[in-house]
Backbone as a printed PyTorch tensor [residue, N CA C, xyz], in Angstrom:
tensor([[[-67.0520,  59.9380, -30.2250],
         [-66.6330,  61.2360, -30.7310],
         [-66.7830,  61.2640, -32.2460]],

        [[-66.4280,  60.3640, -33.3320],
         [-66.4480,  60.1530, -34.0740],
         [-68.2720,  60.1190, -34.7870]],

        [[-68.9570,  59.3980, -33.9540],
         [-70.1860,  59.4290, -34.0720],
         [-70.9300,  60.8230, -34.3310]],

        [[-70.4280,  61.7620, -33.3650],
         [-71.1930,  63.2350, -33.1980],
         [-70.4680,  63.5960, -34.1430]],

        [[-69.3560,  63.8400, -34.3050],
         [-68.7560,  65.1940, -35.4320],
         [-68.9340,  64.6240, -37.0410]],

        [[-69.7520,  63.2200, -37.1460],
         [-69.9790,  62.8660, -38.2440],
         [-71.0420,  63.7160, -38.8340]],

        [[-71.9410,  64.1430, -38.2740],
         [-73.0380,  65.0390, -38.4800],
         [-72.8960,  66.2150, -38.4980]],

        [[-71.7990,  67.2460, -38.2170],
         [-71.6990,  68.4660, -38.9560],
         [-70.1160,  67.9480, -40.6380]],

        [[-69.7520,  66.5860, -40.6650],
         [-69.1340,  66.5620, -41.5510],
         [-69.9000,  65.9540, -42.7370]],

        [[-71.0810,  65.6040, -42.7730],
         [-72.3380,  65.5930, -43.6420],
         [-72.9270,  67.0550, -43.6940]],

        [[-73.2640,  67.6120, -43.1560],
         [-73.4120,  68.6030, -43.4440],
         [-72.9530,  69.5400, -44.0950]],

        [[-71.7370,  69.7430, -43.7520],
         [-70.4820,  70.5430, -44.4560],
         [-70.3420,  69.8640, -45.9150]],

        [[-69.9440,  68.6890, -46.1450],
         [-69.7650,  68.0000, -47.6250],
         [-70.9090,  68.2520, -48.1800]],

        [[-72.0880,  68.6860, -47.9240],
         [-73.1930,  68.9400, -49.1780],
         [-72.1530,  70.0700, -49.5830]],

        [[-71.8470,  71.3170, -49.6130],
         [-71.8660,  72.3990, -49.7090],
         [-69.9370,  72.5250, -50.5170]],

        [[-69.3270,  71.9220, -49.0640],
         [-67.9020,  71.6200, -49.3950],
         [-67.1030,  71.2030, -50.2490]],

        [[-67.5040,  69.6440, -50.2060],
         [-67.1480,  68.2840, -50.5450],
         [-66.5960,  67.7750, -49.2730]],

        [[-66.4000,  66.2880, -49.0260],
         [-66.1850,  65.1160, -47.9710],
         [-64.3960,  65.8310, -47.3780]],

        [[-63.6660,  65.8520, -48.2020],
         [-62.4860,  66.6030, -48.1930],
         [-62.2820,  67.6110, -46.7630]],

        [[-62.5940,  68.2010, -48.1510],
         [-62.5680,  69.8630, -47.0550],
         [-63.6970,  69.9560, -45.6260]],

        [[-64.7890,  69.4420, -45.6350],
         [-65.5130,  68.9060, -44.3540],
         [-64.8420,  68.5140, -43.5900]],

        [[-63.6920,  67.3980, -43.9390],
         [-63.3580,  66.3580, -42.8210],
         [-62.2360,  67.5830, -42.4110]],

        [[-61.7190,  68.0920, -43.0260],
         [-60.1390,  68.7980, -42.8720],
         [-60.8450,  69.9710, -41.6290]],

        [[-62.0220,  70.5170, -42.0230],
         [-62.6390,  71.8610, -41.3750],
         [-62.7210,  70.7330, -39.8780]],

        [[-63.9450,  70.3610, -39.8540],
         [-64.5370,  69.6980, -38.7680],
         [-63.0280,  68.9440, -37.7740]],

        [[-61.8060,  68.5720, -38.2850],
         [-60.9220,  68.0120, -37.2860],
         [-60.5230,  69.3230, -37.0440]],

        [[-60.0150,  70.3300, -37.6790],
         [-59.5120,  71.3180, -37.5280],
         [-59.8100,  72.3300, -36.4820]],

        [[-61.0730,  72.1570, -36.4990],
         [-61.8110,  73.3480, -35.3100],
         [-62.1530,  72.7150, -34.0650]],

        [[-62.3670,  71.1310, -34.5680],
         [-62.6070,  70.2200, -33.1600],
         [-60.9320,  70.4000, -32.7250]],

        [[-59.8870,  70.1910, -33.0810],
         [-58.2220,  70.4840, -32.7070],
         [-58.3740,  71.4930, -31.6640]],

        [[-58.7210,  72.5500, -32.2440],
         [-58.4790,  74.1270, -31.5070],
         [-59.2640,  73.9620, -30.6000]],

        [[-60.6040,  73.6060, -30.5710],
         [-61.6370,  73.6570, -29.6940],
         [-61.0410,  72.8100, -28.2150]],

        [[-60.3480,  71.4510, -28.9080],
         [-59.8990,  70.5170, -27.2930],
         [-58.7540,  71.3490, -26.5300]],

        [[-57.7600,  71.8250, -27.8630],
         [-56.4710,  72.7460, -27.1710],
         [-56.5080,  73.4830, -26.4330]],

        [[-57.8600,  74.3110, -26.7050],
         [-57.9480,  75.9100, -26.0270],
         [-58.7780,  74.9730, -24.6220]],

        [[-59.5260,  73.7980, -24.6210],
         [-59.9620,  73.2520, -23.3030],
         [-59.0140,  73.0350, -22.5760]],

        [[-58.2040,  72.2680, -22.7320],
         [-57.2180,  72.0630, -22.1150],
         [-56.1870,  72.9480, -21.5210]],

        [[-55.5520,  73.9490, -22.6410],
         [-55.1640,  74.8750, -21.7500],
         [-55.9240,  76.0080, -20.8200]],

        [[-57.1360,  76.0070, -21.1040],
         [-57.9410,  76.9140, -20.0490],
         [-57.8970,  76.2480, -18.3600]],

        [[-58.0460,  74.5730, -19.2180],
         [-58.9080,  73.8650, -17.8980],
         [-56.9360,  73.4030, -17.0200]],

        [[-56.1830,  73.7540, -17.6920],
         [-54.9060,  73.2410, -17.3770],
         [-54.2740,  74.4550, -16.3890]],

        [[-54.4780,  75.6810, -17.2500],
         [-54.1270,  76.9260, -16.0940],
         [-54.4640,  76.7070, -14.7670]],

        [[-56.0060,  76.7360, -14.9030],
         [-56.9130,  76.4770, -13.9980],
         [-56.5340,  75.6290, -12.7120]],

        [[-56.3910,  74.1360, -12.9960],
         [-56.3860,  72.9900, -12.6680],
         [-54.4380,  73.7120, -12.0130]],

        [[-53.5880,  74.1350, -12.5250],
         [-52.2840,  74.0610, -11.9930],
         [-52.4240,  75.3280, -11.0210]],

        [[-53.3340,  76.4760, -11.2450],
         [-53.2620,  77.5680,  -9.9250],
         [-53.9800,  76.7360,  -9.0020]],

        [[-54.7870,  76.1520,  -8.7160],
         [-55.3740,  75.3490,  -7.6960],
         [-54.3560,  74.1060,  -7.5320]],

        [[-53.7310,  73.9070,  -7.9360],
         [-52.8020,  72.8990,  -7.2940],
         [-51.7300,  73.6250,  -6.5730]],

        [[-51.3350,  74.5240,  -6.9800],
         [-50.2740,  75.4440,  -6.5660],
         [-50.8450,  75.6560,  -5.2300]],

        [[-51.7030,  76.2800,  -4.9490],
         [-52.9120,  76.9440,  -3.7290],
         [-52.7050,  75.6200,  -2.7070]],

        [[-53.1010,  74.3920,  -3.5570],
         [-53.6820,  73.1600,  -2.3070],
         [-52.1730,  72.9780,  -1.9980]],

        [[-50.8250,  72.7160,  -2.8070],
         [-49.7790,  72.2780,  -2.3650],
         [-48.9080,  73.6610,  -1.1940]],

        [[-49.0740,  74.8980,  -1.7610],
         [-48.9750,  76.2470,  -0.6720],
         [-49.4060,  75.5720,   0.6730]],

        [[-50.6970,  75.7550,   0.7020],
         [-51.6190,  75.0290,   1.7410],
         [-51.0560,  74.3370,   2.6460]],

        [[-51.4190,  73.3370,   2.2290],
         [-50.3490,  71.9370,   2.8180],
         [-49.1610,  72.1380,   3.3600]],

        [[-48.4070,  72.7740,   2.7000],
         [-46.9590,  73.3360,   3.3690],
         [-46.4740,  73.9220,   4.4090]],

        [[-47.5030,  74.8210,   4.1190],
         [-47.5130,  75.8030,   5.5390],
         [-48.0900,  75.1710,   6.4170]],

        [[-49.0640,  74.5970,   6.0210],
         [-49.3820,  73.9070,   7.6740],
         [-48.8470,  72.6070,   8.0630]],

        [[-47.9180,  71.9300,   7.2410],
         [-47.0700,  71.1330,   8.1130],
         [-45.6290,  71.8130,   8.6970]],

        [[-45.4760,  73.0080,   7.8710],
         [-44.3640,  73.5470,   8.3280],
         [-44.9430,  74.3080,   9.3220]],

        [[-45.3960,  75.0280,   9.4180],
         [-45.9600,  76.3330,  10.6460],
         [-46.8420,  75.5810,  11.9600]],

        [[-47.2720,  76.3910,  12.0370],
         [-48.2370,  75.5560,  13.5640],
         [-49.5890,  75.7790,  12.9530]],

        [[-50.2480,  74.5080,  12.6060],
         [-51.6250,  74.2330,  12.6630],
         [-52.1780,  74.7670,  13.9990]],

        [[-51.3110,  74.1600,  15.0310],
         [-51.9450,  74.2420,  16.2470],
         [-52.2420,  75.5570,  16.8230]],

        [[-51.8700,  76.3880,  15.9280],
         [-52.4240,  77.7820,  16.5660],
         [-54.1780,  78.1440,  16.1350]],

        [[-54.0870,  77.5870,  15.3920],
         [-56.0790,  77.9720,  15.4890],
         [-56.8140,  77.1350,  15.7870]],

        [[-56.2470,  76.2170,  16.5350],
         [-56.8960,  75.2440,  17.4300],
         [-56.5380,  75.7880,  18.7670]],

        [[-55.8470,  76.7390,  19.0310],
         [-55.0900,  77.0280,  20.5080],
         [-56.1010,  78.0480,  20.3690]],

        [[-56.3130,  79.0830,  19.3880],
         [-57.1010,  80.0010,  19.4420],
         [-58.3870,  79.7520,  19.5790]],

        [[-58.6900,  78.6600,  19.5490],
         [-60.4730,  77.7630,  19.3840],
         [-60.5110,  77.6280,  20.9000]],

        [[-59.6590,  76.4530,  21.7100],
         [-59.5910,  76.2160,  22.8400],
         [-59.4360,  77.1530,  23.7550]],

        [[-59.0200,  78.7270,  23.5830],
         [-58.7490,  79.4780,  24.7750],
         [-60.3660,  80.1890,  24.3270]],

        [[-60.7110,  80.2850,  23.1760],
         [-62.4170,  81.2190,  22.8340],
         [-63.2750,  80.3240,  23.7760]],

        [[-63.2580,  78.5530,  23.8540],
         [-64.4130,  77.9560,  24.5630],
         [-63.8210,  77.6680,  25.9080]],

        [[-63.0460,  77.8850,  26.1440],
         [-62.4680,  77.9750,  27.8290],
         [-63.1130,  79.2380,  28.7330]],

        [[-63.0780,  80.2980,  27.4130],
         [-63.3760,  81.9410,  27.8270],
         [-65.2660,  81.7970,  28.5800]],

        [[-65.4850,  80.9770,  27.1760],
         [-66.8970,  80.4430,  27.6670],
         [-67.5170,  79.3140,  28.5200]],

        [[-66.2700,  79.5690,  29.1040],
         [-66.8020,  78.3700,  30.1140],
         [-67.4170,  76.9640,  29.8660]],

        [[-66.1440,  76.8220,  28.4760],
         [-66.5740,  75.1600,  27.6570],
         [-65.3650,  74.2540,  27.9870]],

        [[-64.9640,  74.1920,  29.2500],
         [-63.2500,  73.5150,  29.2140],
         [-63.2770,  72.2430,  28.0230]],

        [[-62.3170,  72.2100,  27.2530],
         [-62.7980,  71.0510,  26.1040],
         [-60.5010,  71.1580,  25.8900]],

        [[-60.1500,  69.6080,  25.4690],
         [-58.5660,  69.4670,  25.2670],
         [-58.9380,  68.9420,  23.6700]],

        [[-58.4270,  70.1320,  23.0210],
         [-58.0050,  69.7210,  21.4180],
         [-57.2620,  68.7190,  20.6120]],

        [[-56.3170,  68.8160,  22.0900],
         [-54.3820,  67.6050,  21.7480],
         [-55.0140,  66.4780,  20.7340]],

        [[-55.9550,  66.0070,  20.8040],
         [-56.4420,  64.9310,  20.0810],
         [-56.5760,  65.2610,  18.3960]],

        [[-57.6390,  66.0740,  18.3300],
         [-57.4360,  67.2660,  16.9780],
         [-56.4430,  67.1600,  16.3160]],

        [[-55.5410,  67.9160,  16.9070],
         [-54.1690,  68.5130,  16.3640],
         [-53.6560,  66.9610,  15.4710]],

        [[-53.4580,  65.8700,  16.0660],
         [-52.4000,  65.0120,  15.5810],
         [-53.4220,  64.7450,  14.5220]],

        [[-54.5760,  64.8060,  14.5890],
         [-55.5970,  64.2200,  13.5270],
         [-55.5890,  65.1740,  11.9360]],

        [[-55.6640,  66.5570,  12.4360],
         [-55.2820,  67.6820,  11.7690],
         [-53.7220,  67.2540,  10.8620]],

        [[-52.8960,  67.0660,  11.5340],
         [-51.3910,  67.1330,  11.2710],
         [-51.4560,  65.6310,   9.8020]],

        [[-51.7430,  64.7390,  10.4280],
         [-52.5730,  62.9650,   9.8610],
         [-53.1480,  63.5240,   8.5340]],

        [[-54.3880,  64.1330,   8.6760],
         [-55.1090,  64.2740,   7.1260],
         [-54.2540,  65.3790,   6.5870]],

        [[-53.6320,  66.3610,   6.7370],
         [-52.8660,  66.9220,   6.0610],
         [-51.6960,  66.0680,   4.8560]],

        [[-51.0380,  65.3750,   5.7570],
         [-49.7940,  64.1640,   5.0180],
         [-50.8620,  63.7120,   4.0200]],

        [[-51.7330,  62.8730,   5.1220],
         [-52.9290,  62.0590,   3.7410],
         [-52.7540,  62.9490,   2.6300]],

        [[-53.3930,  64.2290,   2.2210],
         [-54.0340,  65.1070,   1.4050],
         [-52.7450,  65.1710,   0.6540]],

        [[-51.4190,  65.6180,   0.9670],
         [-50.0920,  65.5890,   0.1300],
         [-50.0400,  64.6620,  -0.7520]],

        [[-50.1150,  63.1240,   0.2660],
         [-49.9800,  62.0710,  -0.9380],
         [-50.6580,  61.6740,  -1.7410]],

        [[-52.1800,  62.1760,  -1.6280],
         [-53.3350,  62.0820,  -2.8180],
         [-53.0100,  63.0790,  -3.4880]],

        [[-52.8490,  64.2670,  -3.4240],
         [-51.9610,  65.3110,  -4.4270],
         [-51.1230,  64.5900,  -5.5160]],

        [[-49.7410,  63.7880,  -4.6730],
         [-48.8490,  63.4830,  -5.0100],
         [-49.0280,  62.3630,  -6.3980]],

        [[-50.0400,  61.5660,  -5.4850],
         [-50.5930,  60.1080,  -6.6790],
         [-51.4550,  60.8100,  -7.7310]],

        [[-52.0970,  61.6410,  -7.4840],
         [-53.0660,  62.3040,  -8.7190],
         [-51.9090,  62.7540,  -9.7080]],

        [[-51.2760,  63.6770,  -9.2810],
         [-50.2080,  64.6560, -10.5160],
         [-49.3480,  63.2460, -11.3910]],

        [[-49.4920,  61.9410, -10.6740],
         [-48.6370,  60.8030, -11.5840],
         [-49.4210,  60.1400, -12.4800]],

        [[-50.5770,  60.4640, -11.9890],
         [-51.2800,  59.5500, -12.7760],
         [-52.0420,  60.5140, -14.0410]],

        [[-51.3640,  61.8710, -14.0340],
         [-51.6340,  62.8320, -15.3810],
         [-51.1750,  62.6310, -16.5220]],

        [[-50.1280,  62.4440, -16.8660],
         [-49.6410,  62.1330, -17.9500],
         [-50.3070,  60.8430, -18.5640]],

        [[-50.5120,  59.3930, -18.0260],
         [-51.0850,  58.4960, -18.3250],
         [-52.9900,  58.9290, -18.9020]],

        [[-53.4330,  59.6720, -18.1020],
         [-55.0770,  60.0780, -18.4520],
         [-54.3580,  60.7240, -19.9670]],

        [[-53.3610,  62.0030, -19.7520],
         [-53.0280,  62.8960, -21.4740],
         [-53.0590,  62.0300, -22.1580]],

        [[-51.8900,  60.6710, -22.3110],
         [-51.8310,  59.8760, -23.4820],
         [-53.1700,  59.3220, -23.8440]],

        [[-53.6700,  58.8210, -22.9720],
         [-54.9140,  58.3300, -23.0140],
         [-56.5260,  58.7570, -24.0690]],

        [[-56.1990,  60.0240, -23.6660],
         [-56.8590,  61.4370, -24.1040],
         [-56.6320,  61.7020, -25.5540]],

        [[-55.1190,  61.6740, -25.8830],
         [-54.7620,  61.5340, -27.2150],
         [-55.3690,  60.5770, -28.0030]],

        [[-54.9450,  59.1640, -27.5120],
         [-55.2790,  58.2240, -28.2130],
         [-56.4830,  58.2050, -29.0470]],

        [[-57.6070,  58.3960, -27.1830],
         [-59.0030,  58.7020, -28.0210],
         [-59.2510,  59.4640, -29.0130]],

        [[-58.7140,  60.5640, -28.9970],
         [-58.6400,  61.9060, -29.7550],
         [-58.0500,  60.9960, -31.3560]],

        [[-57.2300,  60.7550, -31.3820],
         [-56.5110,  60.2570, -33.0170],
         [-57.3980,  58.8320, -33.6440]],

        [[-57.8840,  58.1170, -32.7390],
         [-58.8610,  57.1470, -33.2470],
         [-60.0060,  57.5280, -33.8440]],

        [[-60.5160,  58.6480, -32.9800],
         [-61.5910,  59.3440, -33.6000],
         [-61.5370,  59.4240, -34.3700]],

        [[-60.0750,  60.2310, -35.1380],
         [-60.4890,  61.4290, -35.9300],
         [-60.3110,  60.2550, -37.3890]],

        [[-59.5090,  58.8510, -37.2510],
         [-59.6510,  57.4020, -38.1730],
         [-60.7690,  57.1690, -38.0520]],

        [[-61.3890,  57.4850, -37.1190],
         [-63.1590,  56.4090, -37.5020],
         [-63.6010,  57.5820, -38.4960]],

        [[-63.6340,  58.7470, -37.8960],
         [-64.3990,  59.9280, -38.6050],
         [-63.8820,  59.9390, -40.1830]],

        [[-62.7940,  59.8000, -40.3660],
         [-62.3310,  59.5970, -41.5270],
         [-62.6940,  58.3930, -42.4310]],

        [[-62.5830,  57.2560, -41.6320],
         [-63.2590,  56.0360, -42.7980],
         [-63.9610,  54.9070, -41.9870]],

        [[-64.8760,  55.8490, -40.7390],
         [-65.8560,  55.3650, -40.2980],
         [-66.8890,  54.5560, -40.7860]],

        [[-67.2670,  55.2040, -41.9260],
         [-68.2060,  54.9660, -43.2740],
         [-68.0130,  53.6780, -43.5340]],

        [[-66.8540,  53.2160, -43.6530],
         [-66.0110,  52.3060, -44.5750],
         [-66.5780,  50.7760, -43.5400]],

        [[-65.9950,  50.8640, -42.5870],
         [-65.8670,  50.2970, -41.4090],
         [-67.5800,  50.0310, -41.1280]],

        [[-68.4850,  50.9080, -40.6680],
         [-69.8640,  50.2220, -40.6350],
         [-69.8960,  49.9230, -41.5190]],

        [[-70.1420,  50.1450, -42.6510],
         [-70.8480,  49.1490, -43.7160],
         [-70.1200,  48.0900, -43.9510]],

        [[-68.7520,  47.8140, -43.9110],
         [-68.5030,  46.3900, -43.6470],
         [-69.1020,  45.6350, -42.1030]],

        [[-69.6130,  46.4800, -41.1120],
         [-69.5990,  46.0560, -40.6730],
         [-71.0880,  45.5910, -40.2400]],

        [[-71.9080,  46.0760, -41.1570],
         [-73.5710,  46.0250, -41.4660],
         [-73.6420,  44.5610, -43.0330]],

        [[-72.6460,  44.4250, -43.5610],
         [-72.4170,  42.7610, -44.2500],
         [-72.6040,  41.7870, -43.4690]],

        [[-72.4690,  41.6300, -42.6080],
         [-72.5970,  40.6410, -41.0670],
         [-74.4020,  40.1820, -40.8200]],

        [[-74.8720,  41.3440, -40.8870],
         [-76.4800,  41.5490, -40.5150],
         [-77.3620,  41.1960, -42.0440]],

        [[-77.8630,  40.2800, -41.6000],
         [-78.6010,  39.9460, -42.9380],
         [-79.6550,  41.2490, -43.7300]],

        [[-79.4520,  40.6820, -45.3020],
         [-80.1080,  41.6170, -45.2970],
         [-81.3850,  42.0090, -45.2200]],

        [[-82.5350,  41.9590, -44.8780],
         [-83.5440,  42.3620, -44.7260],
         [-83.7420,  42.7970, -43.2050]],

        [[-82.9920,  42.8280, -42.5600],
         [-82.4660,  43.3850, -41.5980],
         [-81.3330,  44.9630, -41.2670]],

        [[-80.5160,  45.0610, -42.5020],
         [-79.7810,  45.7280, -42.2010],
         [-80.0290,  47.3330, -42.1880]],

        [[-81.4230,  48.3050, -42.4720],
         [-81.3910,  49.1050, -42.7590],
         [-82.2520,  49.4070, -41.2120]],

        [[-82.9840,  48.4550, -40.7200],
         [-83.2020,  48.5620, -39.4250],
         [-82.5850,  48.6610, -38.3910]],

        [[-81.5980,  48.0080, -38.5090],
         [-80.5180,  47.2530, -37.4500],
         [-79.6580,  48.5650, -37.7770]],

        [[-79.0540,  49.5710, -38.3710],
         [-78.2790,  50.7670, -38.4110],
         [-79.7150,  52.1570, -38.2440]],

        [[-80.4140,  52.1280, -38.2700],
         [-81.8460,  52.9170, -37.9370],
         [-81.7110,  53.0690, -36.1230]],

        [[-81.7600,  51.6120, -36.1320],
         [-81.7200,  51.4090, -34.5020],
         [-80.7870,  52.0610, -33.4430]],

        [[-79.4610,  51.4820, -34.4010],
         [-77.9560,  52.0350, -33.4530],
         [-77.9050,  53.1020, -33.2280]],

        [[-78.1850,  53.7800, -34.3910],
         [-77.7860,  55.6290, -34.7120],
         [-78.7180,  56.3130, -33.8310]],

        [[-80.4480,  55.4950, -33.3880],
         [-81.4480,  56.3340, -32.7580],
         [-80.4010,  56.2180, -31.3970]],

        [[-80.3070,  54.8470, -31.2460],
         [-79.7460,  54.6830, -29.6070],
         [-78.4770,  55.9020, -29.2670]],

        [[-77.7680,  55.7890, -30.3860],
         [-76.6390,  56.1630, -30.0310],
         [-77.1550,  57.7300, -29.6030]],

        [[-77.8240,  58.8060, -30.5280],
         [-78.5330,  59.6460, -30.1860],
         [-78.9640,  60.0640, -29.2350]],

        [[-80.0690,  59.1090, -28.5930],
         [-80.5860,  58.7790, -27.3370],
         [-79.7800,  58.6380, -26.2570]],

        [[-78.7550,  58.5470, -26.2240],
         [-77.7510,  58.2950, -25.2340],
         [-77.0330,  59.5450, -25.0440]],

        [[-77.0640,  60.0330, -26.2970],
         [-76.0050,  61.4090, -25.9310],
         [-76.9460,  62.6310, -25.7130]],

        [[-78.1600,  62.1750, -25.7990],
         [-79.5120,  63.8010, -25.5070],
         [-79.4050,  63.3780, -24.3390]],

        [[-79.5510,  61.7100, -23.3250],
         [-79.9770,  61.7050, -22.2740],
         [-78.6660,  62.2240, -21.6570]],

        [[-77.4990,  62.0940, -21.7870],
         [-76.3700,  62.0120, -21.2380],
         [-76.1120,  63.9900, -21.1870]],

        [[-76.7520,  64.8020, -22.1720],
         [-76.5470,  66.1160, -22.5550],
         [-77.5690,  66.8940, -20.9740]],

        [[-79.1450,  66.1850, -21.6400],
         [-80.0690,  66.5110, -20.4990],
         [-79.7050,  66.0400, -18.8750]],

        [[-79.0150,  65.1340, -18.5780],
         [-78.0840,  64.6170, -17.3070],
         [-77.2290,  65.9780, -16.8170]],

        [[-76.7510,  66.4030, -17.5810],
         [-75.3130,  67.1010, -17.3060],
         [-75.6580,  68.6020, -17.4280]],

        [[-76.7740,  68.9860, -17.8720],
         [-77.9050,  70.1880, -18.0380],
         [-78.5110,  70.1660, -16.5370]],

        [[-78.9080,  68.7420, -15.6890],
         [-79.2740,  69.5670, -14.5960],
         [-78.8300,  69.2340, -13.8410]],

        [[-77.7130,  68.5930, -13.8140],
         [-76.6940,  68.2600, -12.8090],
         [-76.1340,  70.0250, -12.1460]],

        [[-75.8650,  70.3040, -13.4730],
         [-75.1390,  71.6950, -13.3250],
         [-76.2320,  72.8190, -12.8500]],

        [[-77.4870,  72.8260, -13.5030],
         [-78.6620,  73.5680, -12.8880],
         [-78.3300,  73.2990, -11.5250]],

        [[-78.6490,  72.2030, -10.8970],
         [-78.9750,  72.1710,  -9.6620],
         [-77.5310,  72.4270,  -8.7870]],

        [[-76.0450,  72.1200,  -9.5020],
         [-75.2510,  72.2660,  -8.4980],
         [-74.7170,  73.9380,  -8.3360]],

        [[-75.6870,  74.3560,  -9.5660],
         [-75.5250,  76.0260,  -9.4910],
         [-75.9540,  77.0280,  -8.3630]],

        [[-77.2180,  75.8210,  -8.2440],
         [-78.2630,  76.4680,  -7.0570],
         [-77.9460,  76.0360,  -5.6540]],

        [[-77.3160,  74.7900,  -5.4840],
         [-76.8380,  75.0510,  -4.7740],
         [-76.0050,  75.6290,  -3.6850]],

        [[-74.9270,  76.1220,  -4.8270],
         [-73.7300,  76.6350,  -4.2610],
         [-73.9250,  77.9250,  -4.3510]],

        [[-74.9570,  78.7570,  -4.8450],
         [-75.6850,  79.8690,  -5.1900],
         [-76.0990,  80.0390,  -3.8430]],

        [[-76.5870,  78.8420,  -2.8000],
         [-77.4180,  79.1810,  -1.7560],
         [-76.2230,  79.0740,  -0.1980]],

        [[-75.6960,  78.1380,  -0.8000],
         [-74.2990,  77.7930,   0.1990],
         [-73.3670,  78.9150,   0.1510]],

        [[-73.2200,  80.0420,  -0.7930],
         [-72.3180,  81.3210,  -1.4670],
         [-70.8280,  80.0940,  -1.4210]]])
């Protein structure tokens, strides 16, 4: 993270100074994760609400009625077929599905802190990142060292176009899919 937002905080300090760059660039990256989070958090809690609704009702109510309604439609058709088996299987992955609910929502708070952390380390590397490679390019001899940071920065690059172009048609294609599936 630190890596990418270093490059609009070079940018900004021609014009700025290093200062006010770093202050802008955490500042809007701040708002930018907040407003993710609470979009993707609304989101993420009406669909939990929905799956835990869900679940409820059909351990409380009768599952077994649209399986009763299945079995009397292929009886009608002259498919004699006994569901009883279904049902307890039905009733089975339901519980399952509660307690993967249940273990996911515990293990949220641990991913947030987590999330933070990354988030505040960043924003120390981004701040005296600088500082930190080049001590940490003293190590690499020198007639080496302007290569050996040439190299990292292409890779690192390279990793985040391939990782950008990955996730560009991941989403193309799972668009079209579900475009064709409605």
């Amino acid at each position: 993270i630190a890596f990418l937002l270093s490059y609009p905080v070079r940018f900004l300090a021609r014009f700025l100074g290093r200062g006010i760059a770093l202050g802008l660039v955490i500042f809007s990256t701040l708002i930018t994760l907040i407003s993710a989070l609470v979009i993707l958090g609304v989101a993420a809690n009406h669909q939990f609400q929905q799956l835990i609704n869900f679940i409820t009702v059909n351990l409380q109510g009768n599952p077994n009625h649209s399986l009763e309604n299945l079995e009397r439609f292929l009886i009608s058709h002259n498919i004699p077929i006994n569901l009883e088996s279904i049902q307890e299987q039905l009733r089975n992955s339901l519980i399952t599905s509660l307690n993967f609910v249940l273990g996911t929502v515990t293990s949220v708070p641990n991913a947030f802190l987590s999330f933070v952390i990354i988030v505040v380390i960043s924003f120390f590397m981004l701040i005296d990142g600088e500082k930190i490679w080049q001590l940490f390019l003293k190590m690499i001899p020198d007639h080496q060292r302007e290569q050996f940071s040439i190299a990292v920065q292409s890779s690192f690059l390279g990793f985040f176009r391939g990782q950008i172009i990955i996730s560009f048609l991941l989403s193309v294609s799972t668009f079209i899919v579900f475009s064709i599936l409605q």
